[in-house]
TORKOL-4160 file (C-alpha; in steps of 0.2 Angstrom, whole numbers, padded with zeros to 4 digits, m for minus):
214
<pt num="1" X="m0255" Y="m0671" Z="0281"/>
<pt num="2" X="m0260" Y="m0684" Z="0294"/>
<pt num="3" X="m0253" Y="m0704" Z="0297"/>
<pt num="4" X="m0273" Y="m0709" Z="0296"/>
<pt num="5" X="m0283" Y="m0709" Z="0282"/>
<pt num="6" X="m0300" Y="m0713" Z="0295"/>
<pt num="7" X="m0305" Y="m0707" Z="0311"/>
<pt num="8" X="m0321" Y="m0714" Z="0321"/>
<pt num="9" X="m0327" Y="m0704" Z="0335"/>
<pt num="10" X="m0337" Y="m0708" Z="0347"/>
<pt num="11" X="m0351" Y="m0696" Z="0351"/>
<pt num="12" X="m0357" Y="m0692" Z="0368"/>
<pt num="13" X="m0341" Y="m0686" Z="0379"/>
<pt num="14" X="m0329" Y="m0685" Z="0362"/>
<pt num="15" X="m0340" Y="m0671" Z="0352"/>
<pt num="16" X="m0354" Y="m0668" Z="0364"/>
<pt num="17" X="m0358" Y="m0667" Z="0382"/>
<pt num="18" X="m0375" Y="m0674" Z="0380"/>
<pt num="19" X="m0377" Y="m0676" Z="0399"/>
<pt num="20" X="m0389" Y="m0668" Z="0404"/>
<pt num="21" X="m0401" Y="m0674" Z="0394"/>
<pt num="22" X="m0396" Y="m0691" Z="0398"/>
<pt num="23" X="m0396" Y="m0689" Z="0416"/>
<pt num="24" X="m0414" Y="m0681" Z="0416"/>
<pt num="25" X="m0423" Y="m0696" Z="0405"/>
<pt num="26" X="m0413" Y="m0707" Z="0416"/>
<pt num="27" X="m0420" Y="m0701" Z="0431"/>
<pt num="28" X="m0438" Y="m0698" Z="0425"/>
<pt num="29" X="m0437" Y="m0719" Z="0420"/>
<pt num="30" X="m0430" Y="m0724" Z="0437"/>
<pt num="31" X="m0447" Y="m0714" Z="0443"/>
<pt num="32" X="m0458" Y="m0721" Z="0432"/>
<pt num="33" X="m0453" Y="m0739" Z="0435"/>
<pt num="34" X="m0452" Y="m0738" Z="0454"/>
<pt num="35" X="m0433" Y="m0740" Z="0454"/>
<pt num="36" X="m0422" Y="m0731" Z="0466"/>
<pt num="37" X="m0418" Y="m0717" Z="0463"/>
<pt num="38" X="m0397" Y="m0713" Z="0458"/>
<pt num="39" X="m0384" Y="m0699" Z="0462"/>
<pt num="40" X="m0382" Y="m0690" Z="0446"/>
<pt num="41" X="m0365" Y="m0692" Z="0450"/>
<pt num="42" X="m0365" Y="m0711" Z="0446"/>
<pt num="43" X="m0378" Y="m0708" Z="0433"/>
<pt num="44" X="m0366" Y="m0697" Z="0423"/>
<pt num="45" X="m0353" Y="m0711" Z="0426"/>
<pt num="46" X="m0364" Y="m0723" Z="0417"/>
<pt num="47" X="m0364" Y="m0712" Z="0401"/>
<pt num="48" X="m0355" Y="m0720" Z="0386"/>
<pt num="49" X="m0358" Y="m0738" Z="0387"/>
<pt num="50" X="m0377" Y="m0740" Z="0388"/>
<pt num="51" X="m0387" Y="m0733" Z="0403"/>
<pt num="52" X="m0398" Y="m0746" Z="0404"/>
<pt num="53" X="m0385" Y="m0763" Z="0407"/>
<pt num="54" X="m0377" Y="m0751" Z="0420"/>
<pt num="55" X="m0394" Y="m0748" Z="0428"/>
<pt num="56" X="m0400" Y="m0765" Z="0428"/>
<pt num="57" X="m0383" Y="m0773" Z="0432"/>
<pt num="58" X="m0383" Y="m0762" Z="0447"/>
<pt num="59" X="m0400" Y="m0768" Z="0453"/>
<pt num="60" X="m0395" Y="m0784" Z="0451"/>
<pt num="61" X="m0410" Y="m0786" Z="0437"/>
<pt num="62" X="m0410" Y="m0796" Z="0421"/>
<pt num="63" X="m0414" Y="m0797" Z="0401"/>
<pt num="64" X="m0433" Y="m0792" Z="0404"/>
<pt num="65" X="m0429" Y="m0778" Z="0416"/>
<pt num="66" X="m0416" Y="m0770" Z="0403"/>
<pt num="67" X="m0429" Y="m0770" Z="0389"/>
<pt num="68" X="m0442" Y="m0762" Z="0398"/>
<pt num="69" X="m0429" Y="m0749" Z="0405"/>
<pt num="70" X="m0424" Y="m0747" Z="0389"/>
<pt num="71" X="m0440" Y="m0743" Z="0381"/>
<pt num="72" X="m0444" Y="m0731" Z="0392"/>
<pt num="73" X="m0428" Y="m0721" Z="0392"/>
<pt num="74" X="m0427" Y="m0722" Z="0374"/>
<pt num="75" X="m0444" Y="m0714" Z="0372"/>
<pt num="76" X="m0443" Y="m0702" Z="0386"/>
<pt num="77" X="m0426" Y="m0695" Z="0379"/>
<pt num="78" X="m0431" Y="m0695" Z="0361"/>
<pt num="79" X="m0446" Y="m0686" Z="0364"/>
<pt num="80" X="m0441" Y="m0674" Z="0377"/>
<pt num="81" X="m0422" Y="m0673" Z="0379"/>
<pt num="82" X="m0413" Y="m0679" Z="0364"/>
<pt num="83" X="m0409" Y="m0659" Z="0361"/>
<pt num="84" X="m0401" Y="m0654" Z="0379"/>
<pt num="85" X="m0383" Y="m0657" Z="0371"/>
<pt num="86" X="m0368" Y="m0647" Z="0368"/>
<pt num="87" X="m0353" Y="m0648" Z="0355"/>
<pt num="88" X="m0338" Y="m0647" Z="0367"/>
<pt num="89" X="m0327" Y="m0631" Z="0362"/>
<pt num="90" X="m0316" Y="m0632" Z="0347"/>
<pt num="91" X="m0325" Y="m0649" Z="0338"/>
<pt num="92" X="m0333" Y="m0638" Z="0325"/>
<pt num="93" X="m0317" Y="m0630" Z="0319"/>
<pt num="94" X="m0308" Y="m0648" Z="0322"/>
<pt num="95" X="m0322" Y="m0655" Z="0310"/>
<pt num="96" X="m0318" Y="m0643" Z="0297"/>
<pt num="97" X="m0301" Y="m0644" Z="0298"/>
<pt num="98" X="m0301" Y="m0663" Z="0295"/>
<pt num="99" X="m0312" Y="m0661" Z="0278"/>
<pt num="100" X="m0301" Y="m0667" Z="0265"/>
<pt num="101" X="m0287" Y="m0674" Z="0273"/>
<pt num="102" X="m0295" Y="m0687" Z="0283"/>
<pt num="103" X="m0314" Y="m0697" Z="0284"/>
<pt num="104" X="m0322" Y="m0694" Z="0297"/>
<pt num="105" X="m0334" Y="m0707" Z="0305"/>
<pt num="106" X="m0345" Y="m0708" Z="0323"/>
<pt num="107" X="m0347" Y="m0724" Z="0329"/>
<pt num="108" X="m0360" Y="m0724" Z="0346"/>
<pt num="109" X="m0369" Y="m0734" Z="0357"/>
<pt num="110" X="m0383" Y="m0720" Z="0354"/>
<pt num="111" X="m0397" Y="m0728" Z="0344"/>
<pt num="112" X="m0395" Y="m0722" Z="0323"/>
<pt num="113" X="m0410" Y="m0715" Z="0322"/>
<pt num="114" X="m0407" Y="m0702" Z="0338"/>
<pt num="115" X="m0391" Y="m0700" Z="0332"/>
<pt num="116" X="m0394" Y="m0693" Z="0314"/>
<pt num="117" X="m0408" Y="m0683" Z="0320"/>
<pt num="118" X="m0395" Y="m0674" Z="0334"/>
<pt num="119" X="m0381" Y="m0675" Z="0322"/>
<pt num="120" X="m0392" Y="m0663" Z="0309"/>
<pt num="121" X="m0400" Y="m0652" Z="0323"/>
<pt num="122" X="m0379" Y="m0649" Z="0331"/>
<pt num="123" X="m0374" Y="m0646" Z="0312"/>
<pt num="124" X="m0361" Y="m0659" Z="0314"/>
<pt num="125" X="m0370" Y="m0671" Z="0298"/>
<pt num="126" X="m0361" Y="m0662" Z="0286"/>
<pt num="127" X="m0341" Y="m0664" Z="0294"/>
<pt num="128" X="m0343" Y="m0683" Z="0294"/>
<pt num="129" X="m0341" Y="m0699" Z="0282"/>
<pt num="130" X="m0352" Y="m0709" Z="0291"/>
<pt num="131" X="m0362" Y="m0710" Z="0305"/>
<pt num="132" X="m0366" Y="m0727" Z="0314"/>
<pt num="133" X="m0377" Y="m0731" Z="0331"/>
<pt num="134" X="m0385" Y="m0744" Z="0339"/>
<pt num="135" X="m0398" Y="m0754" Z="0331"/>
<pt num="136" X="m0417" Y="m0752" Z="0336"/>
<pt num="137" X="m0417" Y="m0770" Z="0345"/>
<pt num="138" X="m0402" Y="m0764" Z="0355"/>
<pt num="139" X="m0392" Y="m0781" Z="0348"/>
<pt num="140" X="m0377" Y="m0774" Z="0341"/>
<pt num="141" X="m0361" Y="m0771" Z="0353"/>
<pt num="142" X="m0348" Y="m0755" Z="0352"/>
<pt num="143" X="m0337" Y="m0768" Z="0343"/>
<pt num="144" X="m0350" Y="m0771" Z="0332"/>
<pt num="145" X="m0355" Y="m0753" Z="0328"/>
<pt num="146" X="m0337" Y="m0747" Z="0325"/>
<pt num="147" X="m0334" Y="m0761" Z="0312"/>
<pt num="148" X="m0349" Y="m0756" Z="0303"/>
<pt num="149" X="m0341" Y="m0738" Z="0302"/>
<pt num="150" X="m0324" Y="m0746" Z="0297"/>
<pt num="151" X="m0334" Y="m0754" Z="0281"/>
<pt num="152" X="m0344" Y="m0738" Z="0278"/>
<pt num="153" X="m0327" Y="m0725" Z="0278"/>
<pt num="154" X="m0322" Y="m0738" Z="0265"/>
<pt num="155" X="m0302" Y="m0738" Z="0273"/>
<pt num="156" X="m0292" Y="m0753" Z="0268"/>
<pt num="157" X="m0280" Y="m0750" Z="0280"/>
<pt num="158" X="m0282" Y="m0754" Z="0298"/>
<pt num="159" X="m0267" Y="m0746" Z="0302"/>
<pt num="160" X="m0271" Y="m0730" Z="0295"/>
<pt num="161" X="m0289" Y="m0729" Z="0306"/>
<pt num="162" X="m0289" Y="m0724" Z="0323"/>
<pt num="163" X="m0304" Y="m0722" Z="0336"/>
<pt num="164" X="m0306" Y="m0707" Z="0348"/>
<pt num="165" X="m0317" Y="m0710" Z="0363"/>
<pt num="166" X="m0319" Y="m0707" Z="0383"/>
<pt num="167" X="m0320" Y="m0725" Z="0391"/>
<pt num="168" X="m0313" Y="m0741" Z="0391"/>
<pt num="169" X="m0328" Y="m0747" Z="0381"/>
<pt num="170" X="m0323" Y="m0736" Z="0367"/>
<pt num="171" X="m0305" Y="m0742" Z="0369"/>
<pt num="172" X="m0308" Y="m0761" Z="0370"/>
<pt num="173" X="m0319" Y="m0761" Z="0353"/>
<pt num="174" X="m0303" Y="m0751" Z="0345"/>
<pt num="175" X="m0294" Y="m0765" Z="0348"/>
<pt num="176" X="m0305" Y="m0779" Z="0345"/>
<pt num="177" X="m0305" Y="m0771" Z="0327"/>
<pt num="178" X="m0285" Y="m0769" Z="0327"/>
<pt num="179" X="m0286" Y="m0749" Z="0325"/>
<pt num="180" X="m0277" Y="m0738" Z="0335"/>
<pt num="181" X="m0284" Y="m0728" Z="0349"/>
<pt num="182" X="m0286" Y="m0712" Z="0357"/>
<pt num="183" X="m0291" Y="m0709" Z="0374"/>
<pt num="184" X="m0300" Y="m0691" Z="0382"/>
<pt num="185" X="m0299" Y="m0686" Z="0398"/>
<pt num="186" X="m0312" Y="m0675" Z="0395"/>
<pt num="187" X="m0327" Y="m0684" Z="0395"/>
<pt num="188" X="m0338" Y="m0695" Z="0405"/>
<pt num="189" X="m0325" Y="m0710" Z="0406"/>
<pt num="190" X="m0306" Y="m0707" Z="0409"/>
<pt num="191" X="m0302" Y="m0697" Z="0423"/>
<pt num="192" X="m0285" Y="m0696" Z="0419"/>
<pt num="193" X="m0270" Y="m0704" Z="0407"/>
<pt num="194" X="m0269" Y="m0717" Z="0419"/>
<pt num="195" X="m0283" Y="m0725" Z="0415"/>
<pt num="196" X="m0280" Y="m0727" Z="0396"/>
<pt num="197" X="m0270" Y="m0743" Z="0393"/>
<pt num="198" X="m0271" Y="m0744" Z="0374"/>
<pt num="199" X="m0268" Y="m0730" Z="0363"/>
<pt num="200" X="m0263" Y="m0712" Z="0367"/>
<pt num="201" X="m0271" Y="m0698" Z="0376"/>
<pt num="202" X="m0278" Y="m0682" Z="0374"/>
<pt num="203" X="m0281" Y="m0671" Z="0389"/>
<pt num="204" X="m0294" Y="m0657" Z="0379"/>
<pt num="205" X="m0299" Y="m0655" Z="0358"/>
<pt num="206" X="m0284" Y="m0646" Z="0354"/>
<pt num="207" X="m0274" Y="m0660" Z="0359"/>
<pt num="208" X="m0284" Y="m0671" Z="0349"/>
<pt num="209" X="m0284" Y="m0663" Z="0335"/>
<pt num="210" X="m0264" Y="m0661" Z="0335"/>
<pt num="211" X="m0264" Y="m0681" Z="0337"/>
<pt num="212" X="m0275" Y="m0684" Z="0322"/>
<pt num="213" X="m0262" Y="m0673" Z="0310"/>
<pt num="214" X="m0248" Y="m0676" Z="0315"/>
């Protein structure tokens, strides 16, 4: 039995560590566009939110600049590096577990058509409701995403849907859509417990998995 009757994960540092990949396209753009280049340090910091307004807002460059960093990431990644990502320990059998008892939705900034094709290849399509990402013009906010997931799970009750995801963004969208929250420490974002201010916390996917049934 569990108080939900949803749950919307986020994707990359909830389920996956999908950083390497990342990092590798993000450095391979930064070349190709003549930008300096970044520590992968702060690269991986950037991870969750989208790479590209954290690239550009850094370089203090604007609209234009994010869309041509964006093309270029987005084809380098998909075409090379969409693949160089793991499902952290234990989400498999915490997927499985959940079937029946509660839906299970992703909701990620990760554009939809990336996400489907990495969702089948990681054998994760099947444990999920619904999977949701960003659209291919890059318009749609985590807010926006996770309440199109909200619509396709189908649950009336707001109360009853909580999110699970590693930064602030995740946590901020949560609230905007009046669900309840739950923070990782294990991912790209929150460093520790401290740093989740809405919601509860989960230090590793056991953890989680106890919070979502209890």
């Amino acid at each position: 039995m569990s108080a939900y009757e949803a749950v919307i994960f986020d994707l990359d540092g909830t389920l996956i560590d999908s950083s390497e990949g990342i990092i590798l396209a993000a450095e391979e753009t930064l070349e190709a566009l003549g930008y300096p280049s970044i520590e992968r340090d702060e690269l991986r910091s950037y991870i969750g939110p989208p790479i590209g307004e954290a690239i550009t807002r850094r370089n203090g460059l604007g609209s234009d600049d994010l869309k041509r960093f964006n093309d270029v990431f987005r084809g380098i990644y998909k075409n090379k590096y969409l693949m160089r990502a793991n499902v952290y320990p234990g989400v498999m059998d915490m997927l499985s577990g959940l079937r029946g008892i509660i839906s299970v939705g992703i909701a990620t900034n990760k554009r939809e058509d990336m996400t489907k094709l990495l969702l089948d290849d990681l054998g994760i399509s099947p444990l999920c409701d619904a999977a949701v990402g960003l659209d291919l013009e890059g318009k749609l906010k985590k807010k926006d995403i996770v309440e199109k997931c909200v619509s396709a799970l189908g649950t009336a009750d707001r109360k009853r849907i909580v999110m699970a995801g590693d930064t602030r963004n995740d946590a901020e969208a949560a609230k905007e859509c009046g669900i309840s929250f739950i923070g990782v420490t294990y991912g790209f974002g929150f460093r520790d417990r401290s740093e989740i201010t809405y919601g509860s916390a989960a230090d590793d996917v056991q953890s989680l998995r106890d919070l979502l049934l209890i």
